[in-house]
N, C-alpha and C positions, 0 to 999 in steps of 0.2 A: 348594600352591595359593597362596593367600593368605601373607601374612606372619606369622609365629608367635602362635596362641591367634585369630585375626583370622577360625579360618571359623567362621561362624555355625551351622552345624548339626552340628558336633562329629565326631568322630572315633570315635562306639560301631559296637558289629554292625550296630545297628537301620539305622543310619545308612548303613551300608555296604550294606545289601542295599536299599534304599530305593533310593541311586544305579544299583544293579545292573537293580532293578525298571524307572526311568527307561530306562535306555538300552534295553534290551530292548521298552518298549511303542515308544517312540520313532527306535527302526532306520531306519524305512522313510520318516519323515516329514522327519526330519534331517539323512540320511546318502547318499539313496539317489542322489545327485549328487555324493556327493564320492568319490575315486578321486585315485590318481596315478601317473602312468608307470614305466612296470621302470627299474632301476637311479637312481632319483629317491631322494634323502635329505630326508625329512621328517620336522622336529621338533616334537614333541606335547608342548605346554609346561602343566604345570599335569594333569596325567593323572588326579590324584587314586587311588581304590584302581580304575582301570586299565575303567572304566567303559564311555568312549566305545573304549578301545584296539582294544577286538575288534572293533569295525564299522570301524575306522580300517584295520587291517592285513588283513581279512579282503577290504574292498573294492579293496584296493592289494597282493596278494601279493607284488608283485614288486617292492616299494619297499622301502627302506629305513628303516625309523621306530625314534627315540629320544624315549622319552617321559620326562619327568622332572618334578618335584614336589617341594615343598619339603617336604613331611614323610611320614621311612624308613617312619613304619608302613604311610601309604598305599603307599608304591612298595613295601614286602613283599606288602603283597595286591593289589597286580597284578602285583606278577611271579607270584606265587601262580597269580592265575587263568589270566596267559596259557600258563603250562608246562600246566596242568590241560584248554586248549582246544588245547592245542598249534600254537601260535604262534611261528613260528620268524623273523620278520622283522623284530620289533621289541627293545627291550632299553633297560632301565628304570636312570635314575640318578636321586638325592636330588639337587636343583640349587635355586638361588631363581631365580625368572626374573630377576631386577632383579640376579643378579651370574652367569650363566650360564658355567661352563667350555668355552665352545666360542670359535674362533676367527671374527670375523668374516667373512662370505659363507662360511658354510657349508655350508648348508641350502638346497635348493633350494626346498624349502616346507614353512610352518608352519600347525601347526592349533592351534586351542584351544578348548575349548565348556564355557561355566558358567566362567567362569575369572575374566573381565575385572570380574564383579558384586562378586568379593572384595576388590577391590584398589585401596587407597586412592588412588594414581596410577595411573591406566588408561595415561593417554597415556605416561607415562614407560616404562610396560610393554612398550606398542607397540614406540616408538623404542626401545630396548632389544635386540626381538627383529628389528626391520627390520636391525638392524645385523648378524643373522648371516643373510641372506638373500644369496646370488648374486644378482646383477645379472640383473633378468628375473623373479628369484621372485614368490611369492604367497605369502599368507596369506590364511586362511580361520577366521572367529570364527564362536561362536554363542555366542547370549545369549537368555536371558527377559526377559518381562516383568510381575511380579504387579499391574501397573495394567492390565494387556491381560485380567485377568479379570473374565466376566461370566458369571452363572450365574440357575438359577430353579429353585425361588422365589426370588427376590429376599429379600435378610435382612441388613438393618444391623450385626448383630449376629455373622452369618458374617464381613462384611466388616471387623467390630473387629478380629478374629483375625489375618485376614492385615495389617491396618494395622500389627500388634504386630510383628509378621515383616520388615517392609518397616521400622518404627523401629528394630528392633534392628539389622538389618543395617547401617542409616546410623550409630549405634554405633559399628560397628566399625570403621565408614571404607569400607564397603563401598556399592552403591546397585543393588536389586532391581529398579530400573526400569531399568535399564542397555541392553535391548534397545534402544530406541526413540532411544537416542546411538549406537549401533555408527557411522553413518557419518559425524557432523562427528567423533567420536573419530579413524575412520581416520585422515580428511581432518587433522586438525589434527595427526597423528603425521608425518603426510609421504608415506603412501601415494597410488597413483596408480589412476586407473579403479574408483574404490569402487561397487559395487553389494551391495545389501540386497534380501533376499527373504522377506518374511513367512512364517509358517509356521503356520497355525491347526490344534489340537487343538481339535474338535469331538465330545461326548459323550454322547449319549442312552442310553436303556436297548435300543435296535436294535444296542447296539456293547458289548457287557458285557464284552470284551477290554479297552475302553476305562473300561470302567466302572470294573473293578477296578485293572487297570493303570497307568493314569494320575490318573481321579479320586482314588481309597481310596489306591493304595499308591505314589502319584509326589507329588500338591500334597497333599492333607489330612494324611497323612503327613509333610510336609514342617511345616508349618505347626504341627501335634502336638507337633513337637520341638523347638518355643522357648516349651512351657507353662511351666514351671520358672521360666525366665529372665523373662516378660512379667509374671508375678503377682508374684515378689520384687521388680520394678523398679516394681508399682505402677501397670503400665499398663492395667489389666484385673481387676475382683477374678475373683476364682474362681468365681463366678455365672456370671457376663457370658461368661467364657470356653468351661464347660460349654455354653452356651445357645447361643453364636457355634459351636463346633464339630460340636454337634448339628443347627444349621442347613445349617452348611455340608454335612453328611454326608449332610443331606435331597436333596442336586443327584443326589445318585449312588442315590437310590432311585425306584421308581413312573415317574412324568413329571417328573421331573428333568434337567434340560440344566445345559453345563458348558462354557467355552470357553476359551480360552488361548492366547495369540500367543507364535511363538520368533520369534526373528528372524537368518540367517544371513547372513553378509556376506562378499564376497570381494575382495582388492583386490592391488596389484601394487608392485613396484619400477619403476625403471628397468634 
């Protein structure tokens, strides 16, 4: 994904299945529009441990996808899971997008999702990957956004927590709010016909699929595994942080709501 030591929420189990939990509550809200034609070659840059892959090749059987990642351990655990779901149309390489083994106009279309928030130059990343597109192709990003969250009760203190989330990631060179740029990003890459299409996660206790799977074990989750890092850097003591996580954990109980914008984008070559 990112460039070496650059992603923000590390490379454990916990981590891994966190990702797993994400794509799975999120199949149907993210994906359920994307598709691409039989004998169509599309590169899946950035796959991480193979996450989004199985909604990627499952909704395009008849496509041709290379996913690749710039770190082996994540592409061993998606090659792992795709042999385990038995997925026979895609096939996983260790690659950096920013130096990719492939020859220009390659690809008839590329996908990428959670990818563009790691990475210190987004738009180089772009132009980069527009370079191995056929004439005609597409590409298709998705991206979050943790300033698109609003939730109740209301708690300043929930909200420290993700602030810590959202600094350390700029840290890294990365930016969490990255959704709400997908299209001057396009645009300023060189892409043509950019459209953006909101994607709201909406949470009550009427939707407990939602409850556990995206509030508990997709963003709170998320947010849990930069405590480490926000208390040694001093940006939060260990009070504040207990009291901020415990509020936030209040959204996902009783009369608790929970909201969250993705935002997917599709744009083209010439």
């Amino acid at each position: 994904m990112a460039k070496k030591d650059k992603y923000v929420h590390g490379y454990s189990p916990k981590e891994e299945q966190r990702l797993h939990d994400q794509a799975e509550t999120l199949t149907e809200l993210l994906h359920h529009d994307t598709g691409y034609p039989a004998g169509s070659c599309v590169l899946e840059a950035g796959c991480g441990v193979g996450a989004q892959t199985s909604a990627l090749a499952e909704s395009s059987p008849n496509a041709w996808i290379t996913s690749v990642d710039i770190s082996g351990k994540s592409v061993r655990a998606a090659e792992k899971r795709a042999g385990e779901l038995g997925l026979t149309n895609v096939r996983f390489m260790q690659a950096d997008i920013f130096n990719l083994p492939f020859d220009d106009a390659t690809f008839d279309h590329i996908f990428l999702c959670f990818v563009l928030e790691h990475l210190p130059e987004p738009v180089r990343a772009l132009q980069v990957l527009k370079g191995k597109l056929k004439p005609g192709g597409t590409i298709t990003a998705i991206e979050g956004d943790h300033g698109s969250t609003f939730f109740h009760p209301a708690s300043d203190a929930a909200w420290k927590t993700i602030q810590c989330l959202v600094d350390i990631q700029k840290s890294h060179g990365g930016d969490s709010l990255i959704g709400r740029r997908l299209y001057p990003l396009l645009k300023e890459a060189g892409f043509l016909d950019v459209t953006v299409s909101p994607r709201m996660v909406y949470v009550d206790d009427s939707r407990p699929e939602l409850v556990q799977g995206f509030t508990r074990d997709t963003f709170v989750a998320m947010v849990k595994g930069i405590e480490s890092d926000a208390i040694a850097l001093e940006m939060i003591t260990p009070e504040d942080w207990d009291r901020g996580i415990r509020e936030l954990e209040a959204t996902a109980e009783g009369k608790g709501t929970f909201c969250y914008t993705f935002f997917k984008a599709r744009a083209c070559i010439k």
